[in-house]
C-alpha positions as a printed NumPy array, in Angstrom:
array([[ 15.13 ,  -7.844, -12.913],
       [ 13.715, -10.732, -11.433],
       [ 10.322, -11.831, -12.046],
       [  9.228, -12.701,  -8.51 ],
       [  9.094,  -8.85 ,  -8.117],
       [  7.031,  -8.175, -10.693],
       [  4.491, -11.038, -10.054],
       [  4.246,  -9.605,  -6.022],
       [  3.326,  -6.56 ,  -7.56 ],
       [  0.647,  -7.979,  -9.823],
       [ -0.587, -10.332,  -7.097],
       [ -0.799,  -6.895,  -5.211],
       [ -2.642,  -5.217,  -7.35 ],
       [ -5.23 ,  -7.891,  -7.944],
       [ -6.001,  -8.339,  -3.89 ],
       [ -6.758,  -4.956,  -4.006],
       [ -9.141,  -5.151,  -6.902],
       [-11.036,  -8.337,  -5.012],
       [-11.276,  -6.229,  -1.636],
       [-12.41 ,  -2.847,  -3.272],
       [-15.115,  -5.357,  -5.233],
       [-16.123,  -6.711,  -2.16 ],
       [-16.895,  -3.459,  -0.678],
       [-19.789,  -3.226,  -2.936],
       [-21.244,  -6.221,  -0.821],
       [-23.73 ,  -4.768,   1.616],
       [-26.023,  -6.47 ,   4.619],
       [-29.233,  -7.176,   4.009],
       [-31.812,  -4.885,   5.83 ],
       [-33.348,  -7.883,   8.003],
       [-33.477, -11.327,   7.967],
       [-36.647, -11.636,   5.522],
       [-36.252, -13.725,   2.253],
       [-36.898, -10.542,   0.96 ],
       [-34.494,  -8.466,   2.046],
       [-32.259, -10.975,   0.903],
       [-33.581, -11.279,  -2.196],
       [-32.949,  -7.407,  -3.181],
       [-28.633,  -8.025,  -2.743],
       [-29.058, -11.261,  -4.756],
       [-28.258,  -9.372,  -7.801],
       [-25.376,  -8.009,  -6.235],
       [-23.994, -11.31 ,  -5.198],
       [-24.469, -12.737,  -8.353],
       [-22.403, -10.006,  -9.762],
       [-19.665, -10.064,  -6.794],
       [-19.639, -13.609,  -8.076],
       [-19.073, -13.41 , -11.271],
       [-16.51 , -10.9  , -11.474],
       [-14.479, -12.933,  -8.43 ],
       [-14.11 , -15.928, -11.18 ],
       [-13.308, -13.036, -13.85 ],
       [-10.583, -12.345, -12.093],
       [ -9.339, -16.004, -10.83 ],
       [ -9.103, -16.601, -14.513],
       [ -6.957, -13.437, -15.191],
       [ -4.997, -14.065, -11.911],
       [ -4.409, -17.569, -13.134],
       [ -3.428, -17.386, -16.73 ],
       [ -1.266, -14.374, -15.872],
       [  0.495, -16.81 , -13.404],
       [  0.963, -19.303, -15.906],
       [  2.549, -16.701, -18.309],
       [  5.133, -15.42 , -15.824],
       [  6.099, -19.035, -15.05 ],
       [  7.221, -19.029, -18.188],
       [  9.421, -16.457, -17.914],
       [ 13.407, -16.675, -16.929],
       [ 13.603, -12.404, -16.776],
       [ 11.778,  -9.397, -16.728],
       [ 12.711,  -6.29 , -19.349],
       [ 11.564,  -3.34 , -19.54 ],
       [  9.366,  -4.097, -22.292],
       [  7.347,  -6.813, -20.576],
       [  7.033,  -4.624, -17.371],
       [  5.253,  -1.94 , -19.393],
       [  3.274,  -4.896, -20.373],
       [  2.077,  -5.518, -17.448],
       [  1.317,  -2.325, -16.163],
       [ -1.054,  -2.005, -19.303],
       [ -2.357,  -5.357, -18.611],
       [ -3.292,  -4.494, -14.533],
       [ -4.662,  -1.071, -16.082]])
C-alpha cells in the first residue's frame, strides 16, 4: 500500500482532534478584564495541547517520509499510535 494513504488518514485524524479541542474554547461573558481572565486558563491549556500535537503531527511526518511502503504491521502501528 502506499503511504500517502495512510498519512491522509493520520493527517485526518489529527484535524479532528485540533477541532474537537477547540470546541472546549468558549466566549467570554462580557468584555471585562475579568471575564476574560476566568477562560485564561482554558486558553493556556488550548495552547498547550495545540503545540502537543504540532510536535506529534510533525515527528510522525518525518517518520513516514522515511518510509518507501506501508505493511500491515506498520498500519497497526499507527492505528495504536492515533489511539
Amino acid at each position: 500500500m502506499p503511504k500517502n494513504r495512510m498519512e491522509a488518514f493520520s493527517d485526518g485524524v489529527l484535524a479532528i482532534i485540533i477541532t474537537i479541542m477547540v470546541l472546549e474554547l468558549h466566549m467570554p461573558d462580557g468584555a471585562t478584564f475579568d471575564s476574560i481572565k476566568s477562560i485564561i486558563p482554558t486558553f493556556i491549556a488550548y495552547i498547550l495541547s495545540y503545540l502537543y500535537v504540532g510536535i506529534y503531527w510533525n515527528n510522525h511526518h518525518h517518520l513516514v517520509s522515511t518510509l518507501s511502503k506501508v505493511s500491515g504491521k506498520i498500519l497497526w502501528f499507527n492505528l495504536h499510535w492515533l489511539f
